[in-house]
C-alpha positions as CSV (number, residue, x, y, z in Angstrom):
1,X,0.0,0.0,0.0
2,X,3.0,2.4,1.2
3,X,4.2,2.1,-2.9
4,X,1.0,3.0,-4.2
5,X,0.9,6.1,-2.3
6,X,4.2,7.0,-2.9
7,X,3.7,6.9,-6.6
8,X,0.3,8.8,-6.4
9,X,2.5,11.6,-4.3
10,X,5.5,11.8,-6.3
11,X,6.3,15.5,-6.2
12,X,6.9,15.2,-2.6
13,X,7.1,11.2,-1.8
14,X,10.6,11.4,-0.3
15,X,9.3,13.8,2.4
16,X,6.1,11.6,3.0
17,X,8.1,7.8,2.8
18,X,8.4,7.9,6.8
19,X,5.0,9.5,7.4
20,X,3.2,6.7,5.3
21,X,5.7,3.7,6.5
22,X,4.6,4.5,10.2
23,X,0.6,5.4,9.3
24,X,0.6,1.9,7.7
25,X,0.9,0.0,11.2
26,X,-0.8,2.2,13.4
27,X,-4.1,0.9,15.0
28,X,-5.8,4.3,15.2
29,X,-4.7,7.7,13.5
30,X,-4.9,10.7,15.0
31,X,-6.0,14.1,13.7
32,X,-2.8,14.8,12.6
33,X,-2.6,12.5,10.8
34,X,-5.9,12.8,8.5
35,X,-4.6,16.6,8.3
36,X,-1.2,15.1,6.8
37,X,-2.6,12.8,4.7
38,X,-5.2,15.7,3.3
39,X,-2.2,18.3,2.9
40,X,-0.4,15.8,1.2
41,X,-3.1,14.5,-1.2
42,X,-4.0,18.0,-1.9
43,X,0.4,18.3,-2.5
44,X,0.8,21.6,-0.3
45,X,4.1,22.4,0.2
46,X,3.5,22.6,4.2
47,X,2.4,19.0,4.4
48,X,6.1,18.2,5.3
49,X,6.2,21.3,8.2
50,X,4.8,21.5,11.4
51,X,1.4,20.4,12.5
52,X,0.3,24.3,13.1
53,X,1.5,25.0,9.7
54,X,-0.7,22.2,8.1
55,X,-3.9,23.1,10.2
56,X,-3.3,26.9,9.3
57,X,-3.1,26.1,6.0
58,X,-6.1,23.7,6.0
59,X,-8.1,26.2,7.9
60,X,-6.7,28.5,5.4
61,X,-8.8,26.4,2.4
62,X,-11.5,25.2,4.7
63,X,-11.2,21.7,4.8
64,X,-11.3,21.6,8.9
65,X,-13.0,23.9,11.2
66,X,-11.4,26.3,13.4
67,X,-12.6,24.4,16.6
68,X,-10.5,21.4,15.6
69,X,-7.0,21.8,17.0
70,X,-5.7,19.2,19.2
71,X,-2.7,16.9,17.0
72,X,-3.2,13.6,19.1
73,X,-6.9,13.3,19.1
74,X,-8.4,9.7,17.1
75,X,-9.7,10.8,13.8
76,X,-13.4,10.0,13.1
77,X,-14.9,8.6,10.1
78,X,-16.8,11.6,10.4
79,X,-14.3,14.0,10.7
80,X,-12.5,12.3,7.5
81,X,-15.1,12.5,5.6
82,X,-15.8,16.3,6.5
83,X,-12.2,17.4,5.2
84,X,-12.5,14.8,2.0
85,X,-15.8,16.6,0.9
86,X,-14.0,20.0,1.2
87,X,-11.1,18.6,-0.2
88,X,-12.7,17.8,-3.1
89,X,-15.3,20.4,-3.2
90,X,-17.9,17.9,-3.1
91,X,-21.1,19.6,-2.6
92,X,-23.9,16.6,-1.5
93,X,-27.0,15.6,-1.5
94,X,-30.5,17.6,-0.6
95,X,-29.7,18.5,2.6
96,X,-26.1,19.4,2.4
97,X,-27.2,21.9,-0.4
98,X,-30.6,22.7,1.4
99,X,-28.8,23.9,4.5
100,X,-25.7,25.4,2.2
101,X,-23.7,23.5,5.6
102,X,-21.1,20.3,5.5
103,X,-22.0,18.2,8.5
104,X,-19.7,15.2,9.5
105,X,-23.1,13.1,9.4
106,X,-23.8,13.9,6.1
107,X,-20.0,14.1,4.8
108,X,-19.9,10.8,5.8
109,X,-23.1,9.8,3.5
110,X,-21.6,11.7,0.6
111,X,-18.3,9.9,1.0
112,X,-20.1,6.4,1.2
113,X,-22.4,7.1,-1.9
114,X,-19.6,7.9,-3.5
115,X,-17.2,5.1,-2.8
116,X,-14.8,7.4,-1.3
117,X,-15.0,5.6,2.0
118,X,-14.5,1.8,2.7
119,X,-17.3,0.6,4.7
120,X,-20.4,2.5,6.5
121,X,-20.3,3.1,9.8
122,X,-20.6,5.1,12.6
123,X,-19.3,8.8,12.3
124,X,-17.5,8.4,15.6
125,X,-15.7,5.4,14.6
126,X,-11.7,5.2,14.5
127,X,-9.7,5.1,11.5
128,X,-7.0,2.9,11.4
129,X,-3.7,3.5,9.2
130,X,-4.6,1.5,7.0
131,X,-8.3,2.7,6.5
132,X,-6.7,6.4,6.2
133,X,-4.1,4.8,3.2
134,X,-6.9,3.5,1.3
135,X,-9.2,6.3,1.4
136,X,-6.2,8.7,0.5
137,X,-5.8,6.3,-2.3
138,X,-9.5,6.0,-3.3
139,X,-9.8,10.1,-3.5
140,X,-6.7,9.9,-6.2
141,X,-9.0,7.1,-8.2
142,X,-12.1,9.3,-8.0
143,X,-10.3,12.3,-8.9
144,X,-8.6,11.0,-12.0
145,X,-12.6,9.4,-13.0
146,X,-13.6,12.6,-13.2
């Protein structure tokens, strides 16, 4: 999995080979991590810097909220799925457009609809490294269908 990740992040896959060797083998990412992995997918050049740098930058675009700070926290199915529809500037369904708001609830139902996310499940549920590697690698498939 680590090689297909590095050769859908070329540009900067020599800076990410240690961040995606350890994420492989973890049991349950943290927010940093999902913010890495976004930063990297979306190839800004502060996915390599400090965390504060890759949340201000991702705050920045919009893809987390301001109330989400804290590095070590578990990241939620929900919470992935949140920063992969603004990632990818996915708009939703009836009642993401009805209420013009991206919900973690709904995110989650957009993501799953659209195959961007592995299985259903809770929005409160873990992600494990692995989980986090394949739906990094599923948002570079669905990109490149479009």
């Amino acid at each position: 999995m680590v090689v297909a990740l590095i050769t859908l992040f070329p540009s900067n896959s020599t800076a990410q080979t240690p961040f995606l060797r350890e994420l492989e083998d973890k049991a349950i990412t943290t927010f940093e991590d999902g913010c890495r992995g976004i930063a990297a997918f979306l190839r800004l050049p502060v996915a390599t810097g400090t965390f504060e740098q890759v949340l201000e930058e991702l705050r920045k675009r919009e893809i987390v909220r301001n109330k989400w700070a804290k590095a070590d926290e578990p990241l939620t199915w929900g919470r992935m799925s949140y920063m992969i529809c603004r990632a990818l500037d996915i708009r939703g369904g009836l009642v993401m457009t009805a209420t013009r708001r991206t919900t973690e609830r709904y995110a989650l139902r957009e993501c799953l609809d659209r195959g961007l996310v592995p299985r259903e499940g809770n929005k409160v549920r873990y992600l494990s490294g692995a989980d986090l590697m394949a739906v990094l690698y599923r948002m570079e498939v669905y990109v490149k269908s479009r």
